[in-house]
VEXDREN-2710 file (C-alpha; in Angstrom, 1 decimal):
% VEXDREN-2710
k/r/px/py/pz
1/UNK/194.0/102.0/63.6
2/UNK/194.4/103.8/60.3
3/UNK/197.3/105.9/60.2
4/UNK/196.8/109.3/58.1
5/UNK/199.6/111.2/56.2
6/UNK/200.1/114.9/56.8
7/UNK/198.7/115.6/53.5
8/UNK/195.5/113.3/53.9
9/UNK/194.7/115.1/57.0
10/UNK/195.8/118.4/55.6
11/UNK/193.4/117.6/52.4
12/UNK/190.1/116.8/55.4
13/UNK/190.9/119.5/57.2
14/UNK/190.3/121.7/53.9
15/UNK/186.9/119.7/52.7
16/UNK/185.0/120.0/56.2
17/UNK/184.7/123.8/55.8
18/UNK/183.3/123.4/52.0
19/UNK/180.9/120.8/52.9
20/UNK/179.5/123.2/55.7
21/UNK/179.6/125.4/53.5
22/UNK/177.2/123.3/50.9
23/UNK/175.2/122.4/53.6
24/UNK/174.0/125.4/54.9
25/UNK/173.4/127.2/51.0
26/UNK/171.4/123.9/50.8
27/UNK/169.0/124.7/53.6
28/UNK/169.1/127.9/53.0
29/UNK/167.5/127.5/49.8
30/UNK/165.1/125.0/51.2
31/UNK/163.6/127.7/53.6
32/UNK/163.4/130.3/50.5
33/UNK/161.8/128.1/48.8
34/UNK/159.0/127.1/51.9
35/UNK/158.5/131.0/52.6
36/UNK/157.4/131.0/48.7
37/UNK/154.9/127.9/48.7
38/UNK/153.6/129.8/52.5
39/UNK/153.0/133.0/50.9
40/UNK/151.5/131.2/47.5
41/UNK/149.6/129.5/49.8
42/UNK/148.6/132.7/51.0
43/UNK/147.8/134.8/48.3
44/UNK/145.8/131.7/47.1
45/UNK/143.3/131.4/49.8
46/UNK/143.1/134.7/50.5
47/UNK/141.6/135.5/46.3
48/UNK/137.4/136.0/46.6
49/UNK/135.8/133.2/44.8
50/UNK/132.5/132.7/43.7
51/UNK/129.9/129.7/42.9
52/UNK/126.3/129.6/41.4
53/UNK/124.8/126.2/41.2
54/UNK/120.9/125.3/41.0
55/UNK/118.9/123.5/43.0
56/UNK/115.1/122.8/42.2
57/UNK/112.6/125.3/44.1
58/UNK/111.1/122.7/46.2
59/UNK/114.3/121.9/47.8
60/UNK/115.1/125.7/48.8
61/UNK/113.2/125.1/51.9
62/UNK/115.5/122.2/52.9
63/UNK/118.7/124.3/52.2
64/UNK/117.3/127.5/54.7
65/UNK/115.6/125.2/57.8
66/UNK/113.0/126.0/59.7
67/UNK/113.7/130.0/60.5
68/UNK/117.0/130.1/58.7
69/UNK/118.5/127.2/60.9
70/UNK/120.1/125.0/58.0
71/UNK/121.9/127.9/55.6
72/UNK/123.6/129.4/59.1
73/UNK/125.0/125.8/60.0
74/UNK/126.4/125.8/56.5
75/UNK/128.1/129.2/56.3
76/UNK/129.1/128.1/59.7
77/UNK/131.1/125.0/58.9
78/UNK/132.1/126.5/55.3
79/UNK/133.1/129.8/56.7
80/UNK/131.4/131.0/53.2
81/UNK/128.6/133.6/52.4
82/UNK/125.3/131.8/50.8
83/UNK/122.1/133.2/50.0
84/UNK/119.7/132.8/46.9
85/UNK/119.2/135.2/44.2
86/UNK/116.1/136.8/44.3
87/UNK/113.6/135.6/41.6
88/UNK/112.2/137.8/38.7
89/UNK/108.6/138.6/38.8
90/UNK/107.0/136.4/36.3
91/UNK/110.0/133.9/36.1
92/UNK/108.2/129.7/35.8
93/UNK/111.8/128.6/36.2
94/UNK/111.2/125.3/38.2
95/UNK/115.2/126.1/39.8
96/UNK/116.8/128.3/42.4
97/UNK/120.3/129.7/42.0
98/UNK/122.3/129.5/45.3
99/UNK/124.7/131.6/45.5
100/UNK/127.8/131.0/47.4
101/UNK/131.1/133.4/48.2
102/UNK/134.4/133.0/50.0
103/UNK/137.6/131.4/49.6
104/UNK/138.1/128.7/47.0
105/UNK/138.3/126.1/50.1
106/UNK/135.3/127.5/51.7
107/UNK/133.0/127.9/48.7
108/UNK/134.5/124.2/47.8
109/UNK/132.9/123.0/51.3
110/UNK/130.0/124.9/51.0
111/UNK/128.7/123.8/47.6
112/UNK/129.8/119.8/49.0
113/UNK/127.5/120.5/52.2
114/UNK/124.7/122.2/49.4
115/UNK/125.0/119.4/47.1
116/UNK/125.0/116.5/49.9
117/UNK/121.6/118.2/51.5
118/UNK/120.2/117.8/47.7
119/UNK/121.0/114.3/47.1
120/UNK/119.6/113.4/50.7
121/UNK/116.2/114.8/50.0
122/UNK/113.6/112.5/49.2
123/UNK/112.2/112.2/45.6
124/UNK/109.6/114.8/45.4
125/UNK/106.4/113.9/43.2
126/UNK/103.0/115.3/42.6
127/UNK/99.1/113.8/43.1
128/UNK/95.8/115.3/42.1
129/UNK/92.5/114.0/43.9
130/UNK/89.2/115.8/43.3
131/UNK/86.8/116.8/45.8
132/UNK/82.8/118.6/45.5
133/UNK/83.1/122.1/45.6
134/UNK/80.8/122.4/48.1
135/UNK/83.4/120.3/50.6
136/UNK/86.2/123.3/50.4
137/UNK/84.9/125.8/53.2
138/UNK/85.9/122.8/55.2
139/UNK/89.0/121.3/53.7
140/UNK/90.3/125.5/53.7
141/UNK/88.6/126.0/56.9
142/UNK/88.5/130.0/58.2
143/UNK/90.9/132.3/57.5
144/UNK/92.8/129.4/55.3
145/UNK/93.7/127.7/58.6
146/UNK/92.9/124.3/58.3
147/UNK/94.8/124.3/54.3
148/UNK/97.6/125.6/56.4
149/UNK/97.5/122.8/59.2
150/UNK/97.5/120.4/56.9
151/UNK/101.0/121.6/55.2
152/UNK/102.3/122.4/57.8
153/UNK/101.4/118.8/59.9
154/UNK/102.1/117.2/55.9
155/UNK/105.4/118.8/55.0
156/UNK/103.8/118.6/51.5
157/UNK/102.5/121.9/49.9
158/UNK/98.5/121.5/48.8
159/UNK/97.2/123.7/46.3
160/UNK/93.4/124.2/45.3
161/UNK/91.7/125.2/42.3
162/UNK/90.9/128.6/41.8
163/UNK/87.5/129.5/40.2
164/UNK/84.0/129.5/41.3
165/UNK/81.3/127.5/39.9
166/UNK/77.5/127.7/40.4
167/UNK/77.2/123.8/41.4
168/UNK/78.4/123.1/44.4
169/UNK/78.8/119.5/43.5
170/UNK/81.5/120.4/40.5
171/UNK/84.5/118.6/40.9
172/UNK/87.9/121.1/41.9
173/UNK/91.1/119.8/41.8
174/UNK/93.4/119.6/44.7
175/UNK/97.4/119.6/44.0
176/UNK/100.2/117.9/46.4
177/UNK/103.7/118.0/46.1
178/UNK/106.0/116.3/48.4
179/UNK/107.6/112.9/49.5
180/UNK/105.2/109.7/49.1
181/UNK/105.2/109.8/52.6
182/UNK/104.0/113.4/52.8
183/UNK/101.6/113.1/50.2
184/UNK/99.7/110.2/51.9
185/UNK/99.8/112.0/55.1
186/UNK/98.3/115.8/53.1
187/UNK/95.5/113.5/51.1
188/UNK/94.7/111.3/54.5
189/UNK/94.0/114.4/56.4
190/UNK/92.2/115.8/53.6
191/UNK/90.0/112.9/53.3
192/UNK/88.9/113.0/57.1
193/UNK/87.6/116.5/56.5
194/UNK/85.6/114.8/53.3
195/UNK/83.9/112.2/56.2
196/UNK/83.5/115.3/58.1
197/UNK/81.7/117.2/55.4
198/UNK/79.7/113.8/54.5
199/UNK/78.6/113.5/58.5
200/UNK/77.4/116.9/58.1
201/UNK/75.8/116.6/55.2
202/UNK/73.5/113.4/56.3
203/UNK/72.9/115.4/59.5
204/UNK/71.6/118.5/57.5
205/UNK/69.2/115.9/55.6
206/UNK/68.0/114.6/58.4
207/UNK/67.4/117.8/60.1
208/UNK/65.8/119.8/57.0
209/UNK/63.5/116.6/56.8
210/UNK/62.7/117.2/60.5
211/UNK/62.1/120.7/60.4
212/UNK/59.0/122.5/60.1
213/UNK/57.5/124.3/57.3
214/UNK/56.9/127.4/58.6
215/UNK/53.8/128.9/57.5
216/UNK/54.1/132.4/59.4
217/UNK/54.8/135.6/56.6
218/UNK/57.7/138.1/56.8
219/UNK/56.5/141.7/58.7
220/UNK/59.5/143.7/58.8
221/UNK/60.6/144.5/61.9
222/UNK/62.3/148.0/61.1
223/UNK/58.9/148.9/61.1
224/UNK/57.0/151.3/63.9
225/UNK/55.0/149.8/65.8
226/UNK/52.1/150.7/67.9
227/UNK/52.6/150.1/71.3
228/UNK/50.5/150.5/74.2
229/UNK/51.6/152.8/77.6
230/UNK/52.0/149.6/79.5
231/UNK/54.5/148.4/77.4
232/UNK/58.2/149.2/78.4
233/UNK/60.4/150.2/76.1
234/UNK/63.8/149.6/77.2
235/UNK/67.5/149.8/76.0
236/UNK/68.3/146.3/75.1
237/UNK/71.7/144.3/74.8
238/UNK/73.7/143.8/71.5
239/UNK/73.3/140.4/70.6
240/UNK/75.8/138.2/67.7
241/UNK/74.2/137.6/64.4
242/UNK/75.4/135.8/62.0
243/UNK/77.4/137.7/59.3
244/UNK/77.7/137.4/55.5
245/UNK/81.1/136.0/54.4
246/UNK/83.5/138.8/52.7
247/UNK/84.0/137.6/49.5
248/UNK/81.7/137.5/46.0
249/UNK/82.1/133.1/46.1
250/UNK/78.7/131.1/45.9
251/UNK/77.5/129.8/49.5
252/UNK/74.7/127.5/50.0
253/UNK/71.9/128.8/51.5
254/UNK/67.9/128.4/52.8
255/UNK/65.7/131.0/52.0
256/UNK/63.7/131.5/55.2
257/UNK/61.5/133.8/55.2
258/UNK/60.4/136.7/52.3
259/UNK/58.8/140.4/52.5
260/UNK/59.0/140.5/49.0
261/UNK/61.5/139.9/46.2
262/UNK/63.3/142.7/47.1
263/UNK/63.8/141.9/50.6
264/UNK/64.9/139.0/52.5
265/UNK/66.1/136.4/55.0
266/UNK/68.4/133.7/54.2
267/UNK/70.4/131.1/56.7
268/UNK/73.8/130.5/56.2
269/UNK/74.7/126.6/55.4
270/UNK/77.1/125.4/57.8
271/UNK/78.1/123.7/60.8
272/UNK/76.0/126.6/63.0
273/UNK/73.2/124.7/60.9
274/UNK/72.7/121.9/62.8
275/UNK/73.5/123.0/65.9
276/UNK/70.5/125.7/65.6
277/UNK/68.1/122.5/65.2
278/UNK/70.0/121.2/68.3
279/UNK/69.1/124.4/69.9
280/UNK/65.7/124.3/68.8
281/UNK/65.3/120.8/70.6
282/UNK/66.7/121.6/73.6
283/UNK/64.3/125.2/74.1
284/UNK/61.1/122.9/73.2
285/UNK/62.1/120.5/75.7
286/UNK/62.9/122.7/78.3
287/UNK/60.3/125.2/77.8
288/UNK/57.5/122.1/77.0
289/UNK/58.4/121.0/79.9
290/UNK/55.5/120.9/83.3
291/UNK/58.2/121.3/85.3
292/UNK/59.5/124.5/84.3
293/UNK/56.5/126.0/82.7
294/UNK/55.8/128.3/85.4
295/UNK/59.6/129.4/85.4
296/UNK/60.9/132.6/83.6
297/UNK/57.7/134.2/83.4
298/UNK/58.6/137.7/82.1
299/UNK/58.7/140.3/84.5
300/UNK/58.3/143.1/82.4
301/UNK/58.0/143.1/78.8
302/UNK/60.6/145.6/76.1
303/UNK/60.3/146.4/72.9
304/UNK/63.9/145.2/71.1
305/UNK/64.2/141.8/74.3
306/UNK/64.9/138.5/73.2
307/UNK/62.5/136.0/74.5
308/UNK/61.6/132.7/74.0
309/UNK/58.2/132.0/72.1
310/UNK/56.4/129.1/70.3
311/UNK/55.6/130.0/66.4
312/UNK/51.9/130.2/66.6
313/UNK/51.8/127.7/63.7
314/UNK/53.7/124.8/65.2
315/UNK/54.7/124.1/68.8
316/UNK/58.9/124.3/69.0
317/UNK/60.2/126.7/70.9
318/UNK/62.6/129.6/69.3
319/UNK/64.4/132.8/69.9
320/UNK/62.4/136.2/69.0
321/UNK/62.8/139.6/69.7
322/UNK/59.6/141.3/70.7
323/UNK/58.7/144.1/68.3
324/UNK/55.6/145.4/69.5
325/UNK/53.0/144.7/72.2
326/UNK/49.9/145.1/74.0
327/UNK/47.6/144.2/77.0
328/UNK/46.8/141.1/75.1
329/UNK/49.6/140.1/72.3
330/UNK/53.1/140.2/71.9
331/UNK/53.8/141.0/68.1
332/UNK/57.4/139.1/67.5
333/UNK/60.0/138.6/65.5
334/UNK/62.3/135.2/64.9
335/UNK/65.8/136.0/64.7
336/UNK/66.9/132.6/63.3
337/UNK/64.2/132.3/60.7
338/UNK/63.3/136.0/59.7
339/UNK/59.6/135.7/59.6
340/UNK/57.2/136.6/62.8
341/UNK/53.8/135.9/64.3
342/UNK/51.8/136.8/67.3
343/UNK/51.8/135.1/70.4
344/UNK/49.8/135.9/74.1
345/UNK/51.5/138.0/76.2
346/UNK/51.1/135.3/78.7
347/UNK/52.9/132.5/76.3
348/UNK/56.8/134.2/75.8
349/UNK/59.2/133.3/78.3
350/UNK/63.1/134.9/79.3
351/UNK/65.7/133.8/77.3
352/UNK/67.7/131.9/79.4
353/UNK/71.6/132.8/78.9
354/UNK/72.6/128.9/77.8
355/UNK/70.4/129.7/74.8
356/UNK/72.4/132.9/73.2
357/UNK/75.3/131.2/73.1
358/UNK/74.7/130.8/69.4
359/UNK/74.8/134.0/66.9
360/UNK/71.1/134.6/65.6
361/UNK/70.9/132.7/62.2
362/UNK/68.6/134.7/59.9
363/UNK/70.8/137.2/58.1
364/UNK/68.5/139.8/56.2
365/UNK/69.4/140.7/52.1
366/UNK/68.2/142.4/49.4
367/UNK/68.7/140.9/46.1
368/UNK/70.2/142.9/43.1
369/UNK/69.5/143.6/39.7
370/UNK/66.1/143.2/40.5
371/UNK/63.5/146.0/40.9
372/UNK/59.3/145.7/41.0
373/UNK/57.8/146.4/38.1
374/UNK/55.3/149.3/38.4
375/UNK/56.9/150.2/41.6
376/UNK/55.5/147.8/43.9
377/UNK/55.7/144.1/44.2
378/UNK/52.3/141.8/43.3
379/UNK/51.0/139.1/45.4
380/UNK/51.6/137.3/42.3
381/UNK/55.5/138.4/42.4
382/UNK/55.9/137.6/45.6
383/UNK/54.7/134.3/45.4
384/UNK/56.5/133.5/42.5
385/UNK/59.7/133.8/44.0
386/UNK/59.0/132.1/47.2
387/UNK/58.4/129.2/44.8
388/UNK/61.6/129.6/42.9
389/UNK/63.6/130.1/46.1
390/UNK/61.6/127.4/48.2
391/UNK/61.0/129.7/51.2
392/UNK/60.8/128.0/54.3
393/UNK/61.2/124.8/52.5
394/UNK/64.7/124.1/53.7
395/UNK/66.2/122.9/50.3
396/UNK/69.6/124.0/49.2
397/UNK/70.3/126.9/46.7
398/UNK/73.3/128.9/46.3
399/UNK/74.0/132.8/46.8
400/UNK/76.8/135.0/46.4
401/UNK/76.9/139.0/47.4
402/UNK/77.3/141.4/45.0
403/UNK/77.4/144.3/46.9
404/UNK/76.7/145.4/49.9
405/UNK/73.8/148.6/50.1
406/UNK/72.6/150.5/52.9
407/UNK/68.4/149.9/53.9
408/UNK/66.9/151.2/57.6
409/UNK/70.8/152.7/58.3
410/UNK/72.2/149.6/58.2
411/UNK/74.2/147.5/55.7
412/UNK/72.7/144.0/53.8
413/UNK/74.3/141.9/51.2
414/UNK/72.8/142.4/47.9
415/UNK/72.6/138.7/46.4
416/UNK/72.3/136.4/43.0
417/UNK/70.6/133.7/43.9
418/UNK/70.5/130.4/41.9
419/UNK/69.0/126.9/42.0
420/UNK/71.2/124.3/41.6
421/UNK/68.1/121.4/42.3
422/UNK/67.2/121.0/39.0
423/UNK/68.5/119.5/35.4
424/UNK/69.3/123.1/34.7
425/UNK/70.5/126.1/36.9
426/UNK/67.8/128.8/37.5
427/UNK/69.1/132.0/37.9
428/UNK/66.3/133.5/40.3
429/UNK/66.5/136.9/39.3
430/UNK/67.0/136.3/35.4
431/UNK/63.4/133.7/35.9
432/UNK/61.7/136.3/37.6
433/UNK/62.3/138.8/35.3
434/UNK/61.6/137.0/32.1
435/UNK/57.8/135.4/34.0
436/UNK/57.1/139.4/33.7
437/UNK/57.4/139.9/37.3
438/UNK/59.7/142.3/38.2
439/UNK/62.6/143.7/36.0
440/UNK/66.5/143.0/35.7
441/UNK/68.6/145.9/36.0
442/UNK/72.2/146.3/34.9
443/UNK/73.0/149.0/38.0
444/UNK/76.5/149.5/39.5
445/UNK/77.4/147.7/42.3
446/UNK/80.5/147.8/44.6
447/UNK/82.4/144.4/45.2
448/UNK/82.3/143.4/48.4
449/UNK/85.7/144.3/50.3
450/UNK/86.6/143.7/53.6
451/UNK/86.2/147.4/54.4
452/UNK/82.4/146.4/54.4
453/UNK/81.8/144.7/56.8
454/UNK/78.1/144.0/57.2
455/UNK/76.0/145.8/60.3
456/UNK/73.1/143.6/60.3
457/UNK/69.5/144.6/61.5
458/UNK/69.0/142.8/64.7
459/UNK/72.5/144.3/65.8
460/UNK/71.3/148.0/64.5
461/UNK/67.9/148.2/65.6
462/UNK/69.0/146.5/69.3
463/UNK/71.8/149.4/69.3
464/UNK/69.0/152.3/68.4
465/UNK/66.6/151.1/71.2
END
């Protein structure tokens, strides 16, 4: 054991209080110093900071999710602010500027979360097919619904020429953005609404081939009548008739029956097209038929009732509204085909309810910019332009509504009509006008709006009787 001298233990005894001593200042100055880093620290994360980075518009939808979903789950795990800037009307800019506010950490993680979303985007590109004009009332579909299905079902955004053009078998361009992926899956769904369109379009051949030329003429049906005291007149029902689209684009259309050039009936081209041949069949057959040809005899018989009638000039069966009658004739008028004729009272048959289901197909018009030339229209004239429009005929032209005017209190598209068949259009107006049969006439029309909506005769004079 080490034995100490008085003065060594004297000299420890004085050094242990001084090394405390140091010790403590030491830590001391260690905690001052902490506390100083903490509140730095503090001061630090505490200071506003703000980040603007860009991001290309096509990606903005990624960044937000579906109803906001994605940008929440970022401010979420960030504990940031982000939003975009609004953009300026006018501004091309193919970018987006996010804009992103918080603490330097959270801004840090927020732009990192940003950025990653960005890179993990696939690599967007663009396609253009081209597709008849005539095939975009189906690829758009009503309303702009079946565009919207497909980007919507796609993911890819589908944009389609604007402009009109006379021809419906002028090219239009269609636009897709989006992922490889999305842009097979837009053009694949667009492509079964062109087989759709071509199905319908070999069906409409074969149907127009099949139809009849109808050889009846136009008597108006606004018209009085004579009718005899037998003959009820009763209130009848409102029955659907097909309306004029609202909107000044060129539609294909027959020409079905004429009163003169002036006035009127044209059948909308479209799916309703062949299904009013289908109805057609199914009347003759069940009305042809010996079974049932002692069935819905007519009880009583109304001016303004829809019956079912031959056309005294072939044997089909059709839809007409009965117009005037007497002890011996019915005087009637066909509501998908605009033209009438005179049938035995004896002959027309009820309508049975399974045969309304489709709207009436003759839709009546006027045509502008055309007026007769000494007031009246010729025999001459109105030949003419049953030639130039192939009345009854059942070949394609196309039409487009100028305005919409007011004739027997109710409201008809006023139409340009032009004939596509041919090397060169024929504007049908311009033709008739320069063959010296009637005479074109700058007036004023209103553009069709969808505050006009068109009241159509059969629905008028059915709601006055």
């Amino acid at each position: 054991m080490i034995q100490l001298s008085a003065v060594q233990k004297t000299a420890i005894l004085l050094a242990l209080p001084a090394t405390a001593l140091l010790l403590y200042l030491l830590l001391c100055q260690s905690d001052e110093e902490e506390v100083e880093e903490t509140v730095k620290e503090n001061v630090a994360t505490s200071r506003q900071n703000l980040i603007e980075i860009k991001v290309p518009s096509d990606l903005s939808g990624a960044i937000i999710g579906r109803q906001g979903v994605q940008i929440k789950e970022i401010q979420d795990r960030s504990g940031a602010r982000v939003n975009f800037k609004d953009q300026i009307s006018g501004d091309q800019s193919t970018d987006r500027i996010v804009v992103i506010r918080g603490t330097h950490k959270a801004t840090q993680q927020a732009e990192v979360l940003i950025r990653r979303i960005v890179a993990e985007q696939p690599k967007i590109e663009q396609s253009e097919m081209f597709v008849p004009q005539r095939t975009l009332g189906r690829i758009i579909g009503r309303n702009g619904n079946t565009i919207r299905h497909i980007s919507e079902a796609s993911r890819a955004r589908v944009k389609i020429e604007r402009g009109e053009s006379k021809d419906p078998h002028a090219m239009k361009s269609i636009t897709i953005r989006g992922s490889t992926e999305q842009i097979a899956a837009a053009k694949e769904m667009i492509q079964e609404k062109l087989s759709e369109e071509e199905t319908f379009r070999a069906k409409l051949s074969v149907n127009a081939t099949n139809r009849q030329q109808r050889g009846g003429k136009y008597k108006d049906p606004h018209q009085s009548v004579d009718v005899t005291p037998q003959s009820a007149i009763g209130q009848s029902n409102h029955f659907e008739t097909m309306e004029w689209p609202q909107h000044s684009d060129f539609i294909e259309v027959y020409v079905a029956a004429v009163e003169n050039p002036g006035h009127l009936w044209v059948q909308k081209i479209c799916s309703l097209s062949t299904q009013l041949d289908t109805l057609t069949e199914d009347m003759t057959n069940y009305y042809g038929s010996l079974q049932f040809s002692q069935l819905d005899q007519l009880d009583s018989i109304e001016v303004g009732s829809i019956v079912a009638s031959p056309f005294e000039h072939d044997s089909s069966w059709y839809r007409a509204r009965v117009v005037g009658a007497s002890a011996e004739k019915l005087d009637l008028f066909y509501v998908d085909f605009g033209d009438s004729g005179y049938v035995p009272v004896g002959v027309a048959r009820k309508l049975r309810p399974t045969f309304l289901r489709l709207p009436f197909q003759a839709i009546e018009c006027q045509m502008a910019y055309l007026e007769p030339v000494d007031d009246h229209w010729s025999d001459e004239s109105i030949n003419t332009f049953e030639e130039l429009t192939h009345t009854a005929q059942w070949k394609v032209i196309m039409a487009r509504a100028i305005a919409f005017r007011q004739i027997h209190d109710c409201v008809v598209p006023c139409l340009e009509l032009v004939d596509t068949n041919g090397e060169q259009d024929v504007n049908i107006t311009k033709e008739l006008a320069h063959r010296g049969y009637a005479t074109y006439c700058e007036e004023q029309y209103t553009e069709p709006s969808e505050t006009s909506t068109p009241v159509h005769a059969q629905d008028q004079k059915n709601n006055e009787q």
